[in-house]
N, C-alpha and C positions, 0 to 999 in steps of 0.2 A: 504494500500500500504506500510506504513512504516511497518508492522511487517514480511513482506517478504523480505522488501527491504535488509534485509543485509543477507541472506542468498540469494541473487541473488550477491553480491559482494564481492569479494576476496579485502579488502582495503589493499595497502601494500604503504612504500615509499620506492623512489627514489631517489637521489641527481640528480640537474642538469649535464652533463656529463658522467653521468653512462652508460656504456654499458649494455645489455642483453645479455649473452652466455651460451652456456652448460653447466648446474651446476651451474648456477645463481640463488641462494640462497635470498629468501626476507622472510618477515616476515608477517602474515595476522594480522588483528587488533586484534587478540588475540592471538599472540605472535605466531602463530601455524608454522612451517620454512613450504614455499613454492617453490616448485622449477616450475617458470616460462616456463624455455621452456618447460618441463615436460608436462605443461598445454597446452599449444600453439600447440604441436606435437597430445594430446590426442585428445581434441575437433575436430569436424568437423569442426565446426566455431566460432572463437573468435573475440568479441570487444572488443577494448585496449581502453579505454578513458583515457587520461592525465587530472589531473585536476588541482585546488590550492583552496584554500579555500579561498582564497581574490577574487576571479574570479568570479563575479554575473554570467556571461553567463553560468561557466560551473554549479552552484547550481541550475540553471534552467532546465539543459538536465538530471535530477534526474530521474524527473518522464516519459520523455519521453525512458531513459535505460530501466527503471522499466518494460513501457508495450513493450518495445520491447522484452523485456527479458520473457516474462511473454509469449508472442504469439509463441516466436520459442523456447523454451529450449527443448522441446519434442524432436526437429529434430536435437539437439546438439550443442546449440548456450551458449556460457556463454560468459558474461561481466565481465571486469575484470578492477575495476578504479586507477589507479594510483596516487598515490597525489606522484607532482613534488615539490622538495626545503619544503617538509614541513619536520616537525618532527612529532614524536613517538602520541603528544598529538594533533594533527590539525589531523590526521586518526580518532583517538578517536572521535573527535566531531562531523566528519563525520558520524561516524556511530551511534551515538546514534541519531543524527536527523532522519537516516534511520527506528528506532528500533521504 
């Protein structure tokens, strides 16, 4: 599970208060620029998960993303987790737990 898992997840941050709009530019854990709505308009169906990395509950809803993500992506579903108030290096650790 973990060697798909991050290629099932776009990891990016957000500050608390941040808006989303057209041309909302974010960064994925490998620096890659993402543009958000871009994603949200192409997908038939997107999951937004908010998460933090202090948050036990949301390290738990990992693996249940994972097979969700894993049953529908055929039919156009992609997940997409947000880490809220973290930095640059709390996405990073995200993802290598994923890897």
């Amino acid at each position: 599970m973990k060697t798909i898992a991050f290629l099932l997840f776009i990891i990016f941050t957000l500050k608390e208060g941040d808006f989303v709009k057209w041309g909302y530019i974010v960064r994925d854990s490998d620096g890659k620029q993402v543009d958000l709505p871009l994603i949200l308009m192409e997908k038939k169906c997107v999951l937004l998960n908010f998460y933090s990395t202090g948050c036990s509950e949301c390290k738990k809803e990992i693996p249940f993303l994972n097979e969700i993500y894993k049953r529908y992506k055929e039919k156009g579903l992609e997940v997409l987790m947000v880490a809220v108030g973290e930095d640059e290096g709390s996405a990073e650790k995200i993802k290598k737990k994923l890897e």
